[in-house]
C-alpha positions as CSV (number, residue, x, y, z in Angstrom):
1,X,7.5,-10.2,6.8
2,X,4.5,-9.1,4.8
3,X,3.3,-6.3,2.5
4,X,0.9,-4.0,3.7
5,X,-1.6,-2.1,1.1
6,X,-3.8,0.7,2.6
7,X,-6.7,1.8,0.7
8,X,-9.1,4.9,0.9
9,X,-12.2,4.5,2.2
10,X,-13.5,8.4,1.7
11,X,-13.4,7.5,-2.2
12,X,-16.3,5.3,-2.2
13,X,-14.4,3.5,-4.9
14,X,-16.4,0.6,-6.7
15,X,-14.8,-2.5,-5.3
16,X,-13.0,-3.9,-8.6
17,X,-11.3,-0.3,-8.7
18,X,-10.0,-0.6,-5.4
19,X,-8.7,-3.7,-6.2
20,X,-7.1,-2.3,-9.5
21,X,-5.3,0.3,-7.2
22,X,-3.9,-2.4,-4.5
23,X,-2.7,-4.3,-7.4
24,X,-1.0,-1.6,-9.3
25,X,1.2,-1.1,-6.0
26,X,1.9,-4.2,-4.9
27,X,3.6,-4.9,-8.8
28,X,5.5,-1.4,-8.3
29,X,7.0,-2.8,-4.9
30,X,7.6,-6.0,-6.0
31,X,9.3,-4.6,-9.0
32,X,11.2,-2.3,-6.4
33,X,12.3,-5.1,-3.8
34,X,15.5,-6.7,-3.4
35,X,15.7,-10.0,-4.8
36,X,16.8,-11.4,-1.2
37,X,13.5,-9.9,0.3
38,X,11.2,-11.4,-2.0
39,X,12.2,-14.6,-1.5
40,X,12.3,-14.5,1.8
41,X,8.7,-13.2,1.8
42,X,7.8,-15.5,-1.1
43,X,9.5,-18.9,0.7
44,X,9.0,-18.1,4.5
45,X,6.1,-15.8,4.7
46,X,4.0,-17.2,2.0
47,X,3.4,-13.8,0.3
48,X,1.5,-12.1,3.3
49,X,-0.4,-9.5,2.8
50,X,-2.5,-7.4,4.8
51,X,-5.1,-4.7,3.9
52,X,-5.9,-1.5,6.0
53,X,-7.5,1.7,5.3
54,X,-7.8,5.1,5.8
55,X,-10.3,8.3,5.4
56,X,-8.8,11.1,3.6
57,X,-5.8,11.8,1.2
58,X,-4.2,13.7,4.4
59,X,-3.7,10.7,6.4
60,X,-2.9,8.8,3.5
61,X,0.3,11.3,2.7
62,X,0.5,11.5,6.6
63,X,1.5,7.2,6.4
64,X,3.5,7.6,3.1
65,X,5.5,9.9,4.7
66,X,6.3,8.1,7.5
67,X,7.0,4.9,5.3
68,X,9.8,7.0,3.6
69,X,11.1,8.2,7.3
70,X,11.4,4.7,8.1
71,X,13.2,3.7,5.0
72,X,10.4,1.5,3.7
73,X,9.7,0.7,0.1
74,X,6.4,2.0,-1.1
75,X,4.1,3.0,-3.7
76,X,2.0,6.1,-3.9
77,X,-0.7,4.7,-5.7
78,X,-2.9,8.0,-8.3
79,X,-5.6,7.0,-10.4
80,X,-5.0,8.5,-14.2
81,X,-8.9,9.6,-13.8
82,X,-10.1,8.5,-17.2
83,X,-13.0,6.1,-15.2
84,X,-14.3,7.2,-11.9
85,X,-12.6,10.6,-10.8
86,X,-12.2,13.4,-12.4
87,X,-8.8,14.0,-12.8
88,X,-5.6,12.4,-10.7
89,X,-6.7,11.1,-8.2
90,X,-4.3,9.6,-5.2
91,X,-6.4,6.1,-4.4
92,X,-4.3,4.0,-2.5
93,X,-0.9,2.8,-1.1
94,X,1.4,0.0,-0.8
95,X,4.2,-1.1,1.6
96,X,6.7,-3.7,1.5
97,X,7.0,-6.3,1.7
98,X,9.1,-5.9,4.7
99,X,10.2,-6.9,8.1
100,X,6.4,-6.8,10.2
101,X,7.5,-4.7,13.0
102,X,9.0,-2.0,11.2
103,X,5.6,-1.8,8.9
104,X,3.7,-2.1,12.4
105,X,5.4,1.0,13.0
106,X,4.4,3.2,10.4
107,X,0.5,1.7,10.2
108,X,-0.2,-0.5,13.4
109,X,-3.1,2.3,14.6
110,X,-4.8,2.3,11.1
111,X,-8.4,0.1,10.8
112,X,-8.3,-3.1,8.8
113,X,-9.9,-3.0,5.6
């Protein structure tokens, strides 16, 4: 098991913001995840996590869409806009945790971060 959290790259986001963004999802899926699946990623898996990224808002909606097709829990992650973007801004996104090779499935062809 592990959580996945995909980031893009096209942004040229300050590195703190990016890190902002990954965090903001991972707490929505945690907050989304069964009890049962948490623990076994908390106890088993020691709360693996593994970042990737992409280079455009299209392929980023291209992966979140296939998360949902595959039944995944996942968090769109959009920037409010009040720092570095002007206006709502869709930054980053954030899988799991779940089972590895169904998230391989869904992003096993995107670049590590």
């Amino acid at each position: 098991m592990k959580m996945i959290i995909v980031v893009r790259k096209d942004l040229k986001m300050r590195r703190g913001k990016e890190i902002a963004q990954a965090c903001h999802g991972a707490i929505d899926c945690v907050a989304m995840s069964e009890k049962s699946v948490l623990d076994d990623w908390t106890k088993n898996h020691h709360k693996r996590k593994i970042c990737l990224q992409v280079d455009s808002e299209a392929e980023l909606l291209a992966v979140y869409k296939a998360a949902q097709e595959a039944g995944l829990v996942s968090s769109l992650v959009e920037d409010l806009g009040l720092t570095e973007f002007d206006g709502l801004t869709k930054t980053a996104l954030v899988l799991g945790p779940a089972n590895e090779e169904k998230l391989n499935s869904v992003t096993g062809a995107l670049k590590l971060y």
